[in-house]
N, CA, C and O atoms as a GROMACS GRO file, in nm:
protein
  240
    1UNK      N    1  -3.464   8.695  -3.086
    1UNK     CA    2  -3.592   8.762  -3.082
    1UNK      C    3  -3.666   8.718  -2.957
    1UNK      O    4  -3.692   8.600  -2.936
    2UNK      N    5  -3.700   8.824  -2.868
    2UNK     CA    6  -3.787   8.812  -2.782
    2UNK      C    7  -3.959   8.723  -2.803
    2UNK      O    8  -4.026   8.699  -2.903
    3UNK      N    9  -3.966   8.714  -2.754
    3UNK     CA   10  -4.114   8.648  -2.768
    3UNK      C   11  -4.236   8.752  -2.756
    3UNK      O   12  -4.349   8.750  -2.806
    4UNK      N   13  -4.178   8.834  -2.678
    4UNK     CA   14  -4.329   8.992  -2.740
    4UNK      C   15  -4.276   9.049  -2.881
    4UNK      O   16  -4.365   9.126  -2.918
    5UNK      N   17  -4.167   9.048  -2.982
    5UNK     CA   18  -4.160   9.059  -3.048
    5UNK      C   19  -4.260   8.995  -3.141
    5UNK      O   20  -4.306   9.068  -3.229
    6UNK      N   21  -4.307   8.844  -3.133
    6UNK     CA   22  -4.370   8.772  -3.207
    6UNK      C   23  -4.546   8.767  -3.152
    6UNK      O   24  -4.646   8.744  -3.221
    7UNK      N   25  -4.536   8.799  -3.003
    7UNK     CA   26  -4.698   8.836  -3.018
    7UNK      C   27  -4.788   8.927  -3.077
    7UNK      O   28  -4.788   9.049  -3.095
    8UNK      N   29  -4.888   8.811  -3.110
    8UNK     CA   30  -4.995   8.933  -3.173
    8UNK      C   31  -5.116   8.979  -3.063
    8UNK      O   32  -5.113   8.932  -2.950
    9UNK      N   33  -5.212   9.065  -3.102
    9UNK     CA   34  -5.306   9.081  -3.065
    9UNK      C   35  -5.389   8.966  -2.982
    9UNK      O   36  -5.446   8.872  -3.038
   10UNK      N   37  -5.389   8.984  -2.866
   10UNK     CA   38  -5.482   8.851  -2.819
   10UNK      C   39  -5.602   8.843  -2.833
   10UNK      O   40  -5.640   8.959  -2.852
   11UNK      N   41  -5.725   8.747  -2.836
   11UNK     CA   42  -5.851   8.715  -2.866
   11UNK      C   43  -5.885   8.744  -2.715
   11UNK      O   44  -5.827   8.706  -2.614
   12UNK      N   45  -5.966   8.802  -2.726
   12UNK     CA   46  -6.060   8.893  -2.597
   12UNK      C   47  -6.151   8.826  -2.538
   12UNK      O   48  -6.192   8.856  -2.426
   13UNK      N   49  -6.208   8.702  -2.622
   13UNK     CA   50  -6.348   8.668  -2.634
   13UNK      C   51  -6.332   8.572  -2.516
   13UNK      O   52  -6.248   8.482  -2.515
   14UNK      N   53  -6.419   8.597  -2.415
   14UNK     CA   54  -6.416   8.501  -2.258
   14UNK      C   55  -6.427   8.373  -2.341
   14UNK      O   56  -6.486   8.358  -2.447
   15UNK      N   57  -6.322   8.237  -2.232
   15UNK     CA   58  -6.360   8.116  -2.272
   15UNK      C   59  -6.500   8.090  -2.250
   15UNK      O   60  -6.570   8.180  -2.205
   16UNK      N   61  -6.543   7.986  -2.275
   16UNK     CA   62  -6.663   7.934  -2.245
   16UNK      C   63  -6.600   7.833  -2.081
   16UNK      O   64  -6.483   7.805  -2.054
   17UNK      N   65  -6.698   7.808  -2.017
   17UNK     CA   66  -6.643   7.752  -1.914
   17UNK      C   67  -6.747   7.671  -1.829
   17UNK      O   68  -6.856   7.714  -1.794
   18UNK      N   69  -6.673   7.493  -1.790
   18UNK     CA   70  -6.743   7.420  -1.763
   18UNK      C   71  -6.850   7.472  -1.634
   18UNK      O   72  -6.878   7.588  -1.601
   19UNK      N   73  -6.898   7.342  -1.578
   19UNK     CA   74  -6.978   7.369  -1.474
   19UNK      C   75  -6.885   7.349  -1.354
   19UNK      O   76  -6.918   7.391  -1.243
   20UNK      N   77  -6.738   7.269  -1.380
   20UNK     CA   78  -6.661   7.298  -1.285
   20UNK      C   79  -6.583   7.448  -1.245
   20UNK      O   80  -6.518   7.480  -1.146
   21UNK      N   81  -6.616   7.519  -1.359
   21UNK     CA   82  -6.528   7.647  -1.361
   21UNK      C   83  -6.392   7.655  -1.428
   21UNK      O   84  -6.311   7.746  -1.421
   22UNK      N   85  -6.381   7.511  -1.513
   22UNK     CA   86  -6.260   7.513  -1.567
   22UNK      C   87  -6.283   7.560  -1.723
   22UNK      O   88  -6.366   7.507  -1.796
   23UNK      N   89  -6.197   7.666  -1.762
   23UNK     CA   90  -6.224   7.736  -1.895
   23UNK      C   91  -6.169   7.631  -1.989
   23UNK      O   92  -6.065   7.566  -1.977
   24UNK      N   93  -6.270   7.626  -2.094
   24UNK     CA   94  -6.226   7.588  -2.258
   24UNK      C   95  -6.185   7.686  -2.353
   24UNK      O   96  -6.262   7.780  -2.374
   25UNK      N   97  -6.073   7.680  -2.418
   25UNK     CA   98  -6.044   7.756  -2.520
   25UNK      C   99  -6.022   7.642  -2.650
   25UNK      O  100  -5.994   7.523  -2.637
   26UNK      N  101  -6.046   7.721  -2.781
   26UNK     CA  102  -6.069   7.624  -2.884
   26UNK      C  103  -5.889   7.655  -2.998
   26UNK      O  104  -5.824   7.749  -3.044
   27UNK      N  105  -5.887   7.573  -2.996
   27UNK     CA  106  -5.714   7.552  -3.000
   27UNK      C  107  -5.734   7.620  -3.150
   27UNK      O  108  -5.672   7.724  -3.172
   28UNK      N  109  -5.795   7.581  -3.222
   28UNK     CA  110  -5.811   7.645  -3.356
   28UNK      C  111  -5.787   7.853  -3.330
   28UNK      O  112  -5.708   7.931  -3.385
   29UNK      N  113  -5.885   7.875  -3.232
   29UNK     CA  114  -5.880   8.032  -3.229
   29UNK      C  115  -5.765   8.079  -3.174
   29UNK      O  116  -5.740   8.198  -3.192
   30UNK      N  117  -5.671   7.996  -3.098
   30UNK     CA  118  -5.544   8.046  -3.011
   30UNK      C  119  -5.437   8.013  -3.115
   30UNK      O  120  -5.336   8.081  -3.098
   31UNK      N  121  -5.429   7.911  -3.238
   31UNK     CA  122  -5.352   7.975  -3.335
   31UNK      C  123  -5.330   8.028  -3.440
   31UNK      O  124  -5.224   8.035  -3.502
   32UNK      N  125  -5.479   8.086  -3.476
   32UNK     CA  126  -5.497   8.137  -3.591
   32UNK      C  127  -5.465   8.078  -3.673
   32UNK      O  128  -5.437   7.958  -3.671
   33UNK      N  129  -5.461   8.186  -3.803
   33UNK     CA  130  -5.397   8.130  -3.945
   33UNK      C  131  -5.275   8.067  -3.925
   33UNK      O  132  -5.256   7.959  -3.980
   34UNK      N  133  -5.192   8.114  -3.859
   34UNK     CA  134  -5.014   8.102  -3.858
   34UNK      C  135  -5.024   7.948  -3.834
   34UNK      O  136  -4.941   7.874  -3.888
   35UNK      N  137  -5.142   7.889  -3.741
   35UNK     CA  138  -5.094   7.740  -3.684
   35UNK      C  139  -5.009   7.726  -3.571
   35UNK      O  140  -4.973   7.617  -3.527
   36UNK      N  141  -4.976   7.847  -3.520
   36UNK     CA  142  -4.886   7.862  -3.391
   36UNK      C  143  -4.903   7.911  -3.299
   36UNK      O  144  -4.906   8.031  -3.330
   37UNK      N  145  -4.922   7.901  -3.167
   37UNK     CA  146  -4.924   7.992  -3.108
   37UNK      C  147  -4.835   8.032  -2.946
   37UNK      O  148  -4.853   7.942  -2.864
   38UNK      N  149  -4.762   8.128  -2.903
   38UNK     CA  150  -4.616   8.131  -2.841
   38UNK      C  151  -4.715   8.088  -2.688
   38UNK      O  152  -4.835   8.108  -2.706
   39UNK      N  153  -4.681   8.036  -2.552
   39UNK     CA  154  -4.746   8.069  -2.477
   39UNK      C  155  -4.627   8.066  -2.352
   39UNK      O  156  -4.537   7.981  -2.349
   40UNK      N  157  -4.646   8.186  -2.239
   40UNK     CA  158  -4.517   8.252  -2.149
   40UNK      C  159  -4.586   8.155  -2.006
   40UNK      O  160  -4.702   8.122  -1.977
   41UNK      N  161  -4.488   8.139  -1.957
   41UNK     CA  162  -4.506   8.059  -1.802
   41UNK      C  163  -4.387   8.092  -1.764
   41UNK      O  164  -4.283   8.055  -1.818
   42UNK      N  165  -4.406   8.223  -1.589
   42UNK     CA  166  -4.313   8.249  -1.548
   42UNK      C  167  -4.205   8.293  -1.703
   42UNK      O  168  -4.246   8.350  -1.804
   43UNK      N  169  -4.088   8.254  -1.682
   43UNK     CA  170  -3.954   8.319  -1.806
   43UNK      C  171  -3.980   8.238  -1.902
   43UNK      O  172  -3.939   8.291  -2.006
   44UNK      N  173  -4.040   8.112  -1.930
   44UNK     CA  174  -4.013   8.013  -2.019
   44UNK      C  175  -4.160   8.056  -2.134
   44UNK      O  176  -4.280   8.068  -2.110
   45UNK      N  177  -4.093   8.068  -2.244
   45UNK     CA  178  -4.218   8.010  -2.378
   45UNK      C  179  -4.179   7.889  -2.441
   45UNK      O  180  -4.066   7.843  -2.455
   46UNK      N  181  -4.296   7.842  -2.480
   46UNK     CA  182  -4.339   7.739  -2.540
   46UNK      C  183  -4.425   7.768  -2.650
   46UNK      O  184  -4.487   7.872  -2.670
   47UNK      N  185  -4.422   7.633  -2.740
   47UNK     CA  186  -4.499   7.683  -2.867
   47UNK      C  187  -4.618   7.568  -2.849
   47UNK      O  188  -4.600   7.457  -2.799
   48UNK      N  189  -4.728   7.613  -2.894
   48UNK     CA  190  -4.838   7.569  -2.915
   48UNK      C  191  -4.871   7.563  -3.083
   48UNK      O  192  -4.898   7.661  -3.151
   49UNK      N  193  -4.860   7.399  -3.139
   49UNK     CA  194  -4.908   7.374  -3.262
   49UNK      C  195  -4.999   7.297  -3.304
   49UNK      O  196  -5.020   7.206  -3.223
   50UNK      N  197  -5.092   7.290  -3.434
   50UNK     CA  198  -5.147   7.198  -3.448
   50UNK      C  199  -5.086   7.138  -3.549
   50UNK      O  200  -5.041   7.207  -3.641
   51UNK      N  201  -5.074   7.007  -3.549
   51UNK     CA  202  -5.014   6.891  -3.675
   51UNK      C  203  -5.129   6.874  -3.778
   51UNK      O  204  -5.249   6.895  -3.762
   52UNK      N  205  -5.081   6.842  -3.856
   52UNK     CA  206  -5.161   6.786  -4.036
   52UNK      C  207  -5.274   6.676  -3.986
   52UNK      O  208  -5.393   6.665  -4.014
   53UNK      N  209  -5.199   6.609  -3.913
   53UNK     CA  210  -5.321   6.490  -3.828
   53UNK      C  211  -5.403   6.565  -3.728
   53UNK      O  212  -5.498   6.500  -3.686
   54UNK      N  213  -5.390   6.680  -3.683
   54UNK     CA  214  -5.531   6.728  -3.604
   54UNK      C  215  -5.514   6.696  -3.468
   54UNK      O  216  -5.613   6.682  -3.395
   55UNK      N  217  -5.384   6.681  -3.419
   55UNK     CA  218  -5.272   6.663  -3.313
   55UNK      C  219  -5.202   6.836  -3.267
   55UNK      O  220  -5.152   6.924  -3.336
   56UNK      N  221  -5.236   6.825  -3.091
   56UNK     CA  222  -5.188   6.923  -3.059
   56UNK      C  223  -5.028   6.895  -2.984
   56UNK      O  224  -5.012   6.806  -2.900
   57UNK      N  225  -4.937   6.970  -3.021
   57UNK     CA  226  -4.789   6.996  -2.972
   57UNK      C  227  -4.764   7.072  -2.891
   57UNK      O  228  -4.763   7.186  -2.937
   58UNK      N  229  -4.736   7.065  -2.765
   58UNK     CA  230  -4.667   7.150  -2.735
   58UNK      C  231  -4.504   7.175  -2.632
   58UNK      O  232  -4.485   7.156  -2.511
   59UNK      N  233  -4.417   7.218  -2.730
   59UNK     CA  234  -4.270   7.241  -2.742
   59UNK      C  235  -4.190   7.346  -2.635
   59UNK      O  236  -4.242   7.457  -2.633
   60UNK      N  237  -4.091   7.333  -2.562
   60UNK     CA  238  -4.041   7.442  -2.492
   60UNK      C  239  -3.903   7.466  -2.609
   60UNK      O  240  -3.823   7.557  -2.591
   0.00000   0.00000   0.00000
């Protein structure tokens, strides 16, 4: 399975963003319910999770 197979709908909503110009996104909204979320660089995905401890993962 491809990995656009498994994307959903993306969240639209502009990050909020420092005074350096570097954007915050809130890890809770990038994986929804599922707890997962796929993310593409160049050919490679990776998974983005959150753990039971409130620990972020992220896996190629």
């Amino acid at each position: 399975m491809t990995y656009q197979a498994r994307m959903t709908e993306p969240d639209r909503t502009p990050p909020v963003t420092r005074p350096t110009g570097t954007p915050i996104y809130d890890a809770q909204r990038l994986v929804g319910t599922q707890g997962t979320a796929t993310i593409v660089l160049d050919d490679k995905t990776y998974t983005l999770r959150i753990t039971r401890a409130g620990k972020l993962i992220l896996t190629k």
